[in-house]
N, CA, C and O atoms as a Maestro MAE file, in Angstrom:
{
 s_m_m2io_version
 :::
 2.0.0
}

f_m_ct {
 s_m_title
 :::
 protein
 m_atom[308] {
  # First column is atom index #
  i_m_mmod_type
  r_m_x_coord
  r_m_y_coord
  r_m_z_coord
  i_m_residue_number
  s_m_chain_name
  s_m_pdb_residue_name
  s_m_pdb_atom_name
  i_m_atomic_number
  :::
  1 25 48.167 17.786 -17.118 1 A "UNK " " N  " 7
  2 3 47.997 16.583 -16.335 1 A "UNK " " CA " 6
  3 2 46.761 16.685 -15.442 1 A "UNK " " C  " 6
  4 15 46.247 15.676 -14.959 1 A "UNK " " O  " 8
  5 25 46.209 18.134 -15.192 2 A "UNK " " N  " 7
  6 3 45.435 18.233 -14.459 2 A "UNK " " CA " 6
  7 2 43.742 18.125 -14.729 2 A "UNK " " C  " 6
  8 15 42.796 18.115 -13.942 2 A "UNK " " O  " 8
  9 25 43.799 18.071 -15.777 3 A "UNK " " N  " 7
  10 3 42.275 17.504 -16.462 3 A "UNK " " CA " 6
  11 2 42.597 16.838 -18.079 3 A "UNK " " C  " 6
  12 15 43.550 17.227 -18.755 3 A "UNK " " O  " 8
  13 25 41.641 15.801 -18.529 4 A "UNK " " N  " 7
  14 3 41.712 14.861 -19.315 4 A "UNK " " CA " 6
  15 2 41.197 16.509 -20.584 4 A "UNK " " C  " 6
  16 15 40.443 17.482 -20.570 4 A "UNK " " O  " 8
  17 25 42.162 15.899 -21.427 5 A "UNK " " N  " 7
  18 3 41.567 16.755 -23.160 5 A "UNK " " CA " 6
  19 2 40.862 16.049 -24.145 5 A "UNK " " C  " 6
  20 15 41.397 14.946 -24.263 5 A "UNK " " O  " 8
  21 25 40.091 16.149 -24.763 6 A "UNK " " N  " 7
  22 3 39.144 15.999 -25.455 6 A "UNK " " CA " 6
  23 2 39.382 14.425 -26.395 6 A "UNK " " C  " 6
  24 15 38.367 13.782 -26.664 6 A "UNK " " O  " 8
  25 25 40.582 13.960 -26.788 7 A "UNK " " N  " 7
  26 3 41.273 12.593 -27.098 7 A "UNK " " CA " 6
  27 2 40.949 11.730 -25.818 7 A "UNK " " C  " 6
  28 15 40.512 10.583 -25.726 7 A "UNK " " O  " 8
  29 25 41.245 12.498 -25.024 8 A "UNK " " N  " 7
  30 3 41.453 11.141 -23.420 8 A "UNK " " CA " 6
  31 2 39.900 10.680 -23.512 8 A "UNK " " C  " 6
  32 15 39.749 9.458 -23.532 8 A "UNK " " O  " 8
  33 25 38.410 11.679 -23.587 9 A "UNK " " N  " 7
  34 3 37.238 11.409 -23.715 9 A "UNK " " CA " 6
  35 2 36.763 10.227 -25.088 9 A "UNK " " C  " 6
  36 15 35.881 9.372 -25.174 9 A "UNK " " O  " 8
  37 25 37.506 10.557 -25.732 10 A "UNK " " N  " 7
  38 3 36.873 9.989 -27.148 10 A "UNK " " CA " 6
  39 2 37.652 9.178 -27.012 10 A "UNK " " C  " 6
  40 15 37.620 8.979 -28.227 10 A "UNK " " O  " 8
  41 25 38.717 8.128 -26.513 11 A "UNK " " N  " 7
  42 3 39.506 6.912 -26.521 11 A "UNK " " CA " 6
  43 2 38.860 6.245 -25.584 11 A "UNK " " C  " 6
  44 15 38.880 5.024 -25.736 11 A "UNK " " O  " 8
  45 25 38.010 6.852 -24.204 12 A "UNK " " N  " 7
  46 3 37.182 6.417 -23.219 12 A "UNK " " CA " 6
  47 2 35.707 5.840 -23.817 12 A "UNK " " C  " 6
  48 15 35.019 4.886 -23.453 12 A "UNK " " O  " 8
  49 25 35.559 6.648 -24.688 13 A "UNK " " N  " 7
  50 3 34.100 6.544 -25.207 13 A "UNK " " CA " 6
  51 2 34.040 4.935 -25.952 13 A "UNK " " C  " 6
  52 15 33.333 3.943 -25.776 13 A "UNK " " O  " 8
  53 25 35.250 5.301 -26.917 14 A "UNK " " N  " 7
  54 3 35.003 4.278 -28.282 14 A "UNK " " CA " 6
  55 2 35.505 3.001 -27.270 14 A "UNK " " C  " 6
  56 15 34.984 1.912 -27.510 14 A "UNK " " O  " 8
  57 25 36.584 3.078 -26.045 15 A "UNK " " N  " 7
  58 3 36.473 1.753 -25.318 15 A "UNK " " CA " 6
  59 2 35.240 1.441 -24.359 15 A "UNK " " C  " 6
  60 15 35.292 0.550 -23.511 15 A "UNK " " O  " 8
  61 25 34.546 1.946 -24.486 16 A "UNK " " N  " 7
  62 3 33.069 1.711 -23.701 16 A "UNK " " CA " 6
  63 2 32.519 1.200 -24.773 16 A "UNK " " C  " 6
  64 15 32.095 0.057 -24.603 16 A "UNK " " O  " 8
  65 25 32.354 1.715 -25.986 17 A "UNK " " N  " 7
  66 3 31.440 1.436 -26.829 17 A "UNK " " CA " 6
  67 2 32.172 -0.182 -27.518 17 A "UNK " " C  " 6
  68 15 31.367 -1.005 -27.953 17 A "UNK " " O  " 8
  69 25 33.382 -0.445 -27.552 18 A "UNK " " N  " 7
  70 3 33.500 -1.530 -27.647 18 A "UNK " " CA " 6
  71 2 33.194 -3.315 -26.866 18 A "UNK " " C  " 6
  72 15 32.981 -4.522 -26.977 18 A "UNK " " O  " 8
  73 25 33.392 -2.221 -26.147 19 A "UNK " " N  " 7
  74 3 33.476 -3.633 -24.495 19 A "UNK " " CA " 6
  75 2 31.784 -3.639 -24.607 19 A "UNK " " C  " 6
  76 15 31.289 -4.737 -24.862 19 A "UNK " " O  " 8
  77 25 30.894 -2.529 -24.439 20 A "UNK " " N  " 7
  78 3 28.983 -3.074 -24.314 20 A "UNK " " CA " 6
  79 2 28.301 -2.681 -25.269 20 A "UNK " " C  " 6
  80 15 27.110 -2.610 -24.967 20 A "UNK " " O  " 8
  81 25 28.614 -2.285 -26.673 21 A "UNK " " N  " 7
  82 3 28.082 -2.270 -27.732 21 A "UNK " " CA " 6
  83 2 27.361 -1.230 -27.647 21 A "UNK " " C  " 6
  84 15 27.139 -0.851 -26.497 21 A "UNK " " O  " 8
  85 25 26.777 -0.448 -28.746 22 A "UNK " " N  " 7
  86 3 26.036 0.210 -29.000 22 A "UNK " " CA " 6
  87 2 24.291 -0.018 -28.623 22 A "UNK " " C  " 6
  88 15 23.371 0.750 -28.342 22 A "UNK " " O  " 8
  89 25 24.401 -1.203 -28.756 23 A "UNK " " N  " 7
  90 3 22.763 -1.754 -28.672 23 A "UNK " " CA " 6
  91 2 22.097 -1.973 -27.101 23 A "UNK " " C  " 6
  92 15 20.920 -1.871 -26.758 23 A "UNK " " O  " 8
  93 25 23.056 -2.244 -26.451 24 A "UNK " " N  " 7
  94 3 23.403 -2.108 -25.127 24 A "UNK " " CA " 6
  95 2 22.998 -0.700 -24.246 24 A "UNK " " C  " 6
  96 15 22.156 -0.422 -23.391 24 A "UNK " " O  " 8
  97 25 24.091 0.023 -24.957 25 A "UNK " " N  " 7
  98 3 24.069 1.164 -24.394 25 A "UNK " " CA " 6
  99 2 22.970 1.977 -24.320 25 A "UNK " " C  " 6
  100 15 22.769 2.771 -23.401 25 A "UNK " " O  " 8
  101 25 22.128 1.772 -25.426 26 A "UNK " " N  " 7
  102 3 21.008 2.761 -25.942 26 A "UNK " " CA " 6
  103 2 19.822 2.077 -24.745 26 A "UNK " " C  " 6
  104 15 19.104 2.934 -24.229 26 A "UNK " " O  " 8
  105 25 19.601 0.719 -24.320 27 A "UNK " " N  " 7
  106 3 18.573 -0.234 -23.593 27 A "UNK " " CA " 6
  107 2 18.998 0.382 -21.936 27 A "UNK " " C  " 6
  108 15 18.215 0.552 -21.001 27 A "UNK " " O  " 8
  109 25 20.970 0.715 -21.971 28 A "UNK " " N  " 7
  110 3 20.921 1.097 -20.923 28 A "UNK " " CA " 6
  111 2 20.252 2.924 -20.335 28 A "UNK " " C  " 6
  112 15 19.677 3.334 -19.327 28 A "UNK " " O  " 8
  113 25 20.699 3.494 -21.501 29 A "UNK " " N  " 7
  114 3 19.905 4.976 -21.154 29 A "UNK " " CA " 6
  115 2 18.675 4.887 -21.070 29 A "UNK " " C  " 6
  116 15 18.034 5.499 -20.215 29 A "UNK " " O  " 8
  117 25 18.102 4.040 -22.025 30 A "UNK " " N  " 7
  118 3 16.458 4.499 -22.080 30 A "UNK " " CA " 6
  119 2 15.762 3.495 -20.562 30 A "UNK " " C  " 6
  120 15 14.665 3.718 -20.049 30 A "UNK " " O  " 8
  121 25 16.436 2.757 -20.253 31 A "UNK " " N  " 7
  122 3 16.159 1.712 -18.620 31 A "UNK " " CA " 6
  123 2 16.539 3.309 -17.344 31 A "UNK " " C  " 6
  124 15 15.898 3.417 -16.299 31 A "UNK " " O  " 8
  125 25 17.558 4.264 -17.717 32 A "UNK " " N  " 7
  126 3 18.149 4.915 -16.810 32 A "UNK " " CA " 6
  127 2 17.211 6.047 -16.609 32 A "UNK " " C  " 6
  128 15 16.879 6.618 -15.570 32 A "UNK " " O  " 8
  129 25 16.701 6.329 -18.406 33 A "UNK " " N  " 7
  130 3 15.718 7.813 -18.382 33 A "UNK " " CA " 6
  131 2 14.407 7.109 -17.858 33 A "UNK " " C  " 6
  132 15 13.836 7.768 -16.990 33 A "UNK " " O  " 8
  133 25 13.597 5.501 -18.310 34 A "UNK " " N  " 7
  134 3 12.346 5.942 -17.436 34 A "UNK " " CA " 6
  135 2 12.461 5.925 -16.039 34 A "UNK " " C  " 6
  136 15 11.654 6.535 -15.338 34 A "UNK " " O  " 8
  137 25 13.702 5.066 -15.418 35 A "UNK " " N  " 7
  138 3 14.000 5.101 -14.004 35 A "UNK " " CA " 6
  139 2 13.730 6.783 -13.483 35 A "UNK " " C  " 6
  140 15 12.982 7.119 -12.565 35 A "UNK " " O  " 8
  141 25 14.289 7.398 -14.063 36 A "UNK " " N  " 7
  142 3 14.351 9.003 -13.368 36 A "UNK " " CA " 6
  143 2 12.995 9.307 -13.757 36 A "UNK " " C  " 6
  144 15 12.311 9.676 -12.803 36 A "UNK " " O  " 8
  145 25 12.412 9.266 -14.841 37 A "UNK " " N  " 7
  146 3 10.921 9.652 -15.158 37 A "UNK " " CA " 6
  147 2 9.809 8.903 -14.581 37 A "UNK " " C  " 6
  148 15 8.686 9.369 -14.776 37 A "UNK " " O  " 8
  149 25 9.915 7.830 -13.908 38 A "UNK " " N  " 7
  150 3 9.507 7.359 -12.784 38 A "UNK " " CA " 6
  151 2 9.639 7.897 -11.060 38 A "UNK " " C  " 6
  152 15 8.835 8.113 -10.153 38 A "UNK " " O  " 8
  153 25 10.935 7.951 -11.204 39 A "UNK " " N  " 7
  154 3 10.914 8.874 -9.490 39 A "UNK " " CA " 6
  155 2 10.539 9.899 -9.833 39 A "UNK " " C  " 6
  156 15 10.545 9.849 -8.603 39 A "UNK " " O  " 8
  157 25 10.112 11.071 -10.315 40 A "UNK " " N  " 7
  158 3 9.804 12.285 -10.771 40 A "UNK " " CA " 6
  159 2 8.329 12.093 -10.402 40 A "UNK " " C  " 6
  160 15 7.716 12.559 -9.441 40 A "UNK " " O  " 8
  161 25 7.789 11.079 -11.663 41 A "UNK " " N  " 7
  162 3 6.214 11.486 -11.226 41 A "UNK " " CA " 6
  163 2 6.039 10.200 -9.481 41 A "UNK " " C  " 6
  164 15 4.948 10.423 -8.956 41 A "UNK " " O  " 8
  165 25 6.661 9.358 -8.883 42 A "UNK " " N  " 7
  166 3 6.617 9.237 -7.602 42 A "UNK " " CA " 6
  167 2 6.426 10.572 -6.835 42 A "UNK " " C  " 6
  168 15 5.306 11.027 -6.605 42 A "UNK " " O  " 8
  169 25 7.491 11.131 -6.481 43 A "UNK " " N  " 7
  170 3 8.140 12.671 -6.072 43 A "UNK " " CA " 6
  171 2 6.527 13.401 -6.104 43 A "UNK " " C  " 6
  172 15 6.006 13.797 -5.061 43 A "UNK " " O  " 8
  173 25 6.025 13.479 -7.085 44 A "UNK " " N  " 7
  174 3 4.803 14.610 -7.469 44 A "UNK " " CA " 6
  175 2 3.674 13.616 -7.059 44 A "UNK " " C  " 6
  176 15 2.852 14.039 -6.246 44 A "UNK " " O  " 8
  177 25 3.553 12.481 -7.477 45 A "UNK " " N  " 7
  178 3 2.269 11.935 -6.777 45 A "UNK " " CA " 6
  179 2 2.434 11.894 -5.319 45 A "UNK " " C  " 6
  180 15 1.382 11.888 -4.681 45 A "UNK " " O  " 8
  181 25 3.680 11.858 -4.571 46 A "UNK " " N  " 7
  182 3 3.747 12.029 -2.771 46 A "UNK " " CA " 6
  183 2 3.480 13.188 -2.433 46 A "UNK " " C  " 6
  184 15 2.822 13.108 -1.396 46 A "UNK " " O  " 8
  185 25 3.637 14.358 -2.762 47 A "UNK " " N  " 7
  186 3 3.889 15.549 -2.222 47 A "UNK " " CA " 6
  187 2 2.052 15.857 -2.687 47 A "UNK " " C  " 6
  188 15 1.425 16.418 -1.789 47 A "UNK " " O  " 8
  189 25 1.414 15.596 -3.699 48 A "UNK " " N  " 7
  190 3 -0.237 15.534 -3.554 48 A "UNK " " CA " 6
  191 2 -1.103 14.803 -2.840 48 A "UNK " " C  " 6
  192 15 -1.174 13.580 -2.721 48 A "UNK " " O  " 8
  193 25 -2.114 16.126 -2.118 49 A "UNK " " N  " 7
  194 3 -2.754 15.406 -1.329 49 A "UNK " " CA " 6
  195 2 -4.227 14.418 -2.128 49 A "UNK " " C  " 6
  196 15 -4.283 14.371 -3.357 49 A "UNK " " O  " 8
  197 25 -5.458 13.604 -1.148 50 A "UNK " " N  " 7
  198 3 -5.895 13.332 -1.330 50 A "UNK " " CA " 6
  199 2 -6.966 13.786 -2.368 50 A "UNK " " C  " 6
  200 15 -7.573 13.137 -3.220 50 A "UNK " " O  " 8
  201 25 -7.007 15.171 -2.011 51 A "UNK " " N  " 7
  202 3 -8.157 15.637 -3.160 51 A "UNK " " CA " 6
  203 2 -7.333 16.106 -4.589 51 A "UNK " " C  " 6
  204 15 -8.043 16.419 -5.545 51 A "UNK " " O  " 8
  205 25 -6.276 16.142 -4.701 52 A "UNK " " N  " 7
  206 3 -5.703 16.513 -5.924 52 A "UNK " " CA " 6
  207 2 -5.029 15.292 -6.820 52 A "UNK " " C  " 6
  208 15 -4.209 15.449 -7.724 52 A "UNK " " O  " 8
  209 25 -5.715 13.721 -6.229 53 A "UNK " " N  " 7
  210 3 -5.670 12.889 -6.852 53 A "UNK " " CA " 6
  211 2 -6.797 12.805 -7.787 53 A "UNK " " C  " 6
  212 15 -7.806 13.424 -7.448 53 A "UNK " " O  " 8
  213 25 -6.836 12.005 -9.170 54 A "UNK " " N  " 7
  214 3 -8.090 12.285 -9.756 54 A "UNK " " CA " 6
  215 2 -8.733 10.398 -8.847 54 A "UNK " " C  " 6
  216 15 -8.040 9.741 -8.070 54 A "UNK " " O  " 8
  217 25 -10.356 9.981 -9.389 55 A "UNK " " N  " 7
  218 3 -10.609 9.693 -8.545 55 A "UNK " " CA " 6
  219 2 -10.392 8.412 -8.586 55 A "UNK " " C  " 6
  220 15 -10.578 7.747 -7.567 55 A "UNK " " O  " 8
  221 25 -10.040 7.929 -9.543 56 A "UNK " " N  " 7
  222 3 -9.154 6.747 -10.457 56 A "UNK " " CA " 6
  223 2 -8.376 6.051 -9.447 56 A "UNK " " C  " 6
  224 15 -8.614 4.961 -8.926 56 A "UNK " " O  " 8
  225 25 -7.157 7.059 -9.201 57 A "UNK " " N  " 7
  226 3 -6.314 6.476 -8.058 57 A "UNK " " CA " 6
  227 2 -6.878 6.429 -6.784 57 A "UNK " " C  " 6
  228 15 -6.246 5.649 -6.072 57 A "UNK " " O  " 8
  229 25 -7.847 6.973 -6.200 58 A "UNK " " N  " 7
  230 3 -8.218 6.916 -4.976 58 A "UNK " " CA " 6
  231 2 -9.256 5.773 -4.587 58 A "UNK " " C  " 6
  232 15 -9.518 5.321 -3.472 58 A "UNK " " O  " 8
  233 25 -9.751 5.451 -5.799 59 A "UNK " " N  " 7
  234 3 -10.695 4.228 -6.140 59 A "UNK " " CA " 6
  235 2 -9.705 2.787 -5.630 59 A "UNK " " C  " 6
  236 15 -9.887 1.946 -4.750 59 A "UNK " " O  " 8
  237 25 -8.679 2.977 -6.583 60 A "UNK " " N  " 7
  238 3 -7.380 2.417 -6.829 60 A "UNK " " CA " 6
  239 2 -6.763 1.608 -5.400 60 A "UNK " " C  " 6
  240 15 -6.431 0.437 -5.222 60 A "UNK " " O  " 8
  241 25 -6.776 2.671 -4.594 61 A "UNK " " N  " 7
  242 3 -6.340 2.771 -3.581 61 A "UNK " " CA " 6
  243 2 -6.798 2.086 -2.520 61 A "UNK " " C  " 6
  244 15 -6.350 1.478 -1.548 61 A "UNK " " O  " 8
  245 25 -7.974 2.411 -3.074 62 A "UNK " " N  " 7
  246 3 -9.482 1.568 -2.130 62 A "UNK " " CA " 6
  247 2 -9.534 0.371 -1.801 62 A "UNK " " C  " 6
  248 15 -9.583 -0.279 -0.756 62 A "UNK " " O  " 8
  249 25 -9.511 0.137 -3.216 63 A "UNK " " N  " 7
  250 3 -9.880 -1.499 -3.943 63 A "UNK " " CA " 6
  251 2 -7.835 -2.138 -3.214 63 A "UNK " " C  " 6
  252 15 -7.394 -3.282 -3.100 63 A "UNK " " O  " 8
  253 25 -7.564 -1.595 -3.091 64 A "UNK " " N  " 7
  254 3 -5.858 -2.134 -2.708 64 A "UNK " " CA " 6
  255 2 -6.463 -2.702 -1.400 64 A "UNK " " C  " 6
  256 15 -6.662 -3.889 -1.142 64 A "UNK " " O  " 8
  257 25 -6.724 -1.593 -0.603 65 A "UNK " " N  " 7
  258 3 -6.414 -1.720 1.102 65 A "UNK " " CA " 6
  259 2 -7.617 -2.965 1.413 65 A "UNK " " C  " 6
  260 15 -7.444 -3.890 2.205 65 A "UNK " " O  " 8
  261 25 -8.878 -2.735 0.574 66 A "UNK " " N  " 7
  262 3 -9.809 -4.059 0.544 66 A "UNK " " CA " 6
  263 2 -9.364 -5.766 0.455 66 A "UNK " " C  " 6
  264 15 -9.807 -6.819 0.914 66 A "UNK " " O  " 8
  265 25 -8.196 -5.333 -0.442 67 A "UNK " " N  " 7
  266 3 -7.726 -6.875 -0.664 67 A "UNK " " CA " 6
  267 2 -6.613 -6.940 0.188 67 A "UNK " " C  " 6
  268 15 -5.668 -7.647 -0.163 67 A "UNK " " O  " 8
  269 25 -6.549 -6.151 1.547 68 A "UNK " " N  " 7
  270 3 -4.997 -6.985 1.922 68 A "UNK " " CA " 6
  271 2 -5.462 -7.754 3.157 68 A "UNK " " C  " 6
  272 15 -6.542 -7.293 3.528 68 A "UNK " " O  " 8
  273 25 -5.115 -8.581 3.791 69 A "UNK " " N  " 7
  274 3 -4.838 -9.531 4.478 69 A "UNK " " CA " 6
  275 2 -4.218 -9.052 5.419 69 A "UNK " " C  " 6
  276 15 -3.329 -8.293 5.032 69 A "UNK " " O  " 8
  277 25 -4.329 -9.212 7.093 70 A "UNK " " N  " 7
  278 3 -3.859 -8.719 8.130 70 A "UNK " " CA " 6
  279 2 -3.877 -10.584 8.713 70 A "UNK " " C  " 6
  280 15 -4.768 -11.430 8.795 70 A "UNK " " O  " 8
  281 25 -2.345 -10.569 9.024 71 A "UNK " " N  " 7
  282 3 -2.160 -11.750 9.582 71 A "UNK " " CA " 6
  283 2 -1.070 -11.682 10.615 71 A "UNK " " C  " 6
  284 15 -0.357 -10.691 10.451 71 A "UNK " " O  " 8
  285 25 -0.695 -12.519 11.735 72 A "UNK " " N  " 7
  286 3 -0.175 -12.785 12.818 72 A "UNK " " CA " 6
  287 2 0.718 -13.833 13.214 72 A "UNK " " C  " 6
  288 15 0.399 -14.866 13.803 72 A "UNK " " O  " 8
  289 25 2.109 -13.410 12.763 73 A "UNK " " N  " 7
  290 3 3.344 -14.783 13.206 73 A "UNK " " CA " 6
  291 2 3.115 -15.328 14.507 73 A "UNK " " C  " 6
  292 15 3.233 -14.741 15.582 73 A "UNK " " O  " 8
  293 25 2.709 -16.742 14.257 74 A "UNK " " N  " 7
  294 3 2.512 -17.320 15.810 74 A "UNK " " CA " 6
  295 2 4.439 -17.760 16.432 74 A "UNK " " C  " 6
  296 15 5.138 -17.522 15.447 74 A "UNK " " O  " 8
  297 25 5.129 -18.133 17.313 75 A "UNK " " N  " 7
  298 3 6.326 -18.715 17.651 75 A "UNK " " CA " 6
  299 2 5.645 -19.857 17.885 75 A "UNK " " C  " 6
  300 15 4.522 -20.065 18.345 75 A "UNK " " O  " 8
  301 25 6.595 -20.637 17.455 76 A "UNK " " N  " 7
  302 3 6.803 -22.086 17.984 76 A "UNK " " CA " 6
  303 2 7.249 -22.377 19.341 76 A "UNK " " C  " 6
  304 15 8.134 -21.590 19.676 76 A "UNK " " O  " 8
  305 25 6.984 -23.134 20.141 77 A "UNK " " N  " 7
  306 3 7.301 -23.394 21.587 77 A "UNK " " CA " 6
  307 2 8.233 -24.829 21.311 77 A "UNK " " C  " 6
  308 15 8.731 -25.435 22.260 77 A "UNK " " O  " 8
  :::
 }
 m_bond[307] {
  # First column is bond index #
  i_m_from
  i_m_to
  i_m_order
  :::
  1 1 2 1
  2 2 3 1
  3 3 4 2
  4 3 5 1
  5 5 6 1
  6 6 7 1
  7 7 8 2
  8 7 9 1
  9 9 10 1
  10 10 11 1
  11 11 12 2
  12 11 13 1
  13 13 14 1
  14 14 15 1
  15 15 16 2
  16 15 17 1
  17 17 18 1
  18 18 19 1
  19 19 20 2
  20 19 21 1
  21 21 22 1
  22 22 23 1
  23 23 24 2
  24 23 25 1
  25 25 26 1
  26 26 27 1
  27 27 28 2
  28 27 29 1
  29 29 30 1
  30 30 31 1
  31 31 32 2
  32 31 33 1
  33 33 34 1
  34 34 35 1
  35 35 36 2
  36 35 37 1
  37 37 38 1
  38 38 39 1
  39 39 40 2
  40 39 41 1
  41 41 42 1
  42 42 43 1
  43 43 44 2
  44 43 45 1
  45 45 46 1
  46 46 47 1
  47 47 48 2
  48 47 49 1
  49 49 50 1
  50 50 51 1
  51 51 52 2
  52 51 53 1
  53 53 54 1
  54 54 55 1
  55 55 56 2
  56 55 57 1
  57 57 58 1
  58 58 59 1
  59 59 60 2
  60 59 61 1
  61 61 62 1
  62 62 63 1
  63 63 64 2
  64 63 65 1
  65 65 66 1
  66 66 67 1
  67 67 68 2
  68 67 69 1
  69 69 70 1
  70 70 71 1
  71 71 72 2
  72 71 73 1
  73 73 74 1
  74 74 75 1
  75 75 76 2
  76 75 77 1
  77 77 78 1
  78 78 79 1
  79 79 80 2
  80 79 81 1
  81 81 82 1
  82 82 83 1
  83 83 84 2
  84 83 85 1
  85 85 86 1
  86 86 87 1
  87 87 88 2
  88 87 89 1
  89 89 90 1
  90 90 91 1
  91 91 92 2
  92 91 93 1
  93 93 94 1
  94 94 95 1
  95 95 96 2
  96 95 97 1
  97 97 98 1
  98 98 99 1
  99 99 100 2
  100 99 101 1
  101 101 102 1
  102 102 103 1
  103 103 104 2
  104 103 105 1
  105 105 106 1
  106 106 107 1
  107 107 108 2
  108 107 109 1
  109 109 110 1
  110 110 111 1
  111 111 112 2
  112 111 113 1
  113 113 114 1
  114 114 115 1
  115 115 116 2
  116 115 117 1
  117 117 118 1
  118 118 119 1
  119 119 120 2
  120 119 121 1
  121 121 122 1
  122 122 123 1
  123 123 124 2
  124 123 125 1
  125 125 126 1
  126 126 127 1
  127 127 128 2
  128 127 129 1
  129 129 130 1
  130 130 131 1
  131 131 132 2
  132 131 133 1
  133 133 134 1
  134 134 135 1
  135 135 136 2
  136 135 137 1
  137 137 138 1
  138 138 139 1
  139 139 140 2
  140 139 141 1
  141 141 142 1
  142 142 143 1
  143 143 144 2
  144 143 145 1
  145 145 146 1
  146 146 147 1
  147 147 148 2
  148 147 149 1
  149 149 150 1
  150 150 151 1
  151 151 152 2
  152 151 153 1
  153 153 154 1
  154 154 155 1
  155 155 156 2
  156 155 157 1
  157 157 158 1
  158 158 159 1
  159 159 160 2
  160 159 161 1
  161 161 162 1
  162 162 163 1
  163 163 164 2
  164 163 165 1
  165 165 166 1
  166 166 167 1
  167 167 168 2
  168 167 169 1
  169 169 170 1
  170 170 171 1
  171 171 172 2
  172 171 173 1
  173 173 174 1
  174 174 175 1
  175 175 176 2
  176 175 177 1
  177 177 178 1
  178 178 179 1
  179 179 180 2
  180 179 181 1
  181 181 182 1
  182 182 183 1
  183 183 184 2
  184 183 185 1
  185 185 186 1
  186 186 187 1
  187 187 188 2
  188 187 189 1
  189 189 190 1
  190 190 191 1
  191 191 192 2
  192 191 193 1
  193 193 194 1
  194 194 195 1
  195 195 196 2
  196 195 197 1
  197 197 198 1
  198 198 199 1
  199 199 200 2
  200 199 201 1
  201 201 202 1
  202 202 203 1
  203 203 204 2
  204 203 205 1
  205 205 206 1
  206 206 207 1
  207 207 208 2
  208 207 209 1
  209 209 210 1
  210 210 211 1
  211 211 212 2
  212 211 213 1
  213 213 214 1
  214 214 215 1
  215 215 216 2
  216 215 217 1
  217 217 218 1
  218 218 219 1
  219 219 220 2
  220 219 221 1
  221 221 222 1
  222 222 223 1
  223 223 224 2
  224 223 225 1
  225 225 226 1
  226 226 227 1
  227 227 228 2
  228 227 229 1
  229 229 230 1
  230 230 231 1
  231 231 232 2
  232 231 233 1
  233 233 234 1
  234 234 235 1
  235 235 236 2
  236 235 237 1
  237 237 238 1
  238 238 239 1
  239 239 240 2
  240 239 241 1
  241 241 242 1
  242 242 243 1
  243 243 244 2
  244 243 245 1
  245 245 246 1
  246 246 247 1
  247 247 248 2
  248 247 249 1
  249 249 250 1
  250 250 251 1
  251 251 252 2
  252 251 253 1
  253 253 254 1
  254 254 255 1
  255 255 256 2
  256 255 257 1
  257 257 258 1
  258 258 259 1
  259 259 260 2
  260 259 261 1
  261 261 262 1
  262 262 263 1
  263 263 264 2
  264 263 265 1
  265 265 266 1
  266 266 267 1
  267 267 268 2
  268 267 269 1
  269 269 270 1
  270 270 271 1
  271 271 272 2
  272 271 273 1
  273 273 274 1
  274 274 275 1
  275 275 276 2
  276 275 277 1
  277 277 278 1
  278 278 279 1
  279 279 280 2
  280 279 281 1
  281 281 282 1
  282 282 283 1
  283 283 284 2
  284 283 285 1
  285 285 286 1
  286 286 287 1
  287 287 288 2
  288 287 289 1
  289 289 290 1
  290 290 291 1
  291 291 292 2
  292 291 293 1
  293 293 294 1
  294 294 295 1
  295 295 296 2
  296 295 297 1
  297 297 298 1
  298 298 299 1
  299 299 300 2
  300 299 301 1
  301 301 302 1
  302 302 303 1
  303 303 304 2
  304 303 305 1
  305 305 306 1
  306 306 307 1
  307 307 308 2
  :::
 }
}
């Protein structure tokens, strides 16, 4: 009673696989793996500093902060 045996898994499985399909499932791992393979290289591009960017992104970076807009909520009286 104290842990599920190897039937309890495979009656879990094939009712998952019924209720969201196979085609589903596969859109949902591969959405789940680049999610994690995305925070990963986040994670590694934060923890590098400026010179161990190549110069691409720092260009990148440039051209960002050039186009932003600094603006000021006035209140209404």
């Amino acid at each position: 009673m104290g842990s599920f045996s190897i039937w309890h898994w495979l009656i879990v499985l094939l009712i998952v696989v019924m209720v969201f399909g196979t085609k589903k499932l596969k859109n949902m791992g591969g959405d789940l793996g680049s999610a994690v393979k995305g925070f990963k290289d986040g994670m590694k591009d934060g923890s590098a500093t400026s010179e161990d960017k190549p110069a691409a992104q720092v260009t990148a970076a440039a051209d960002a902060a050039k186009n932003t807009i600094d603006v000021e909520a006035k209140q209404k009286l």
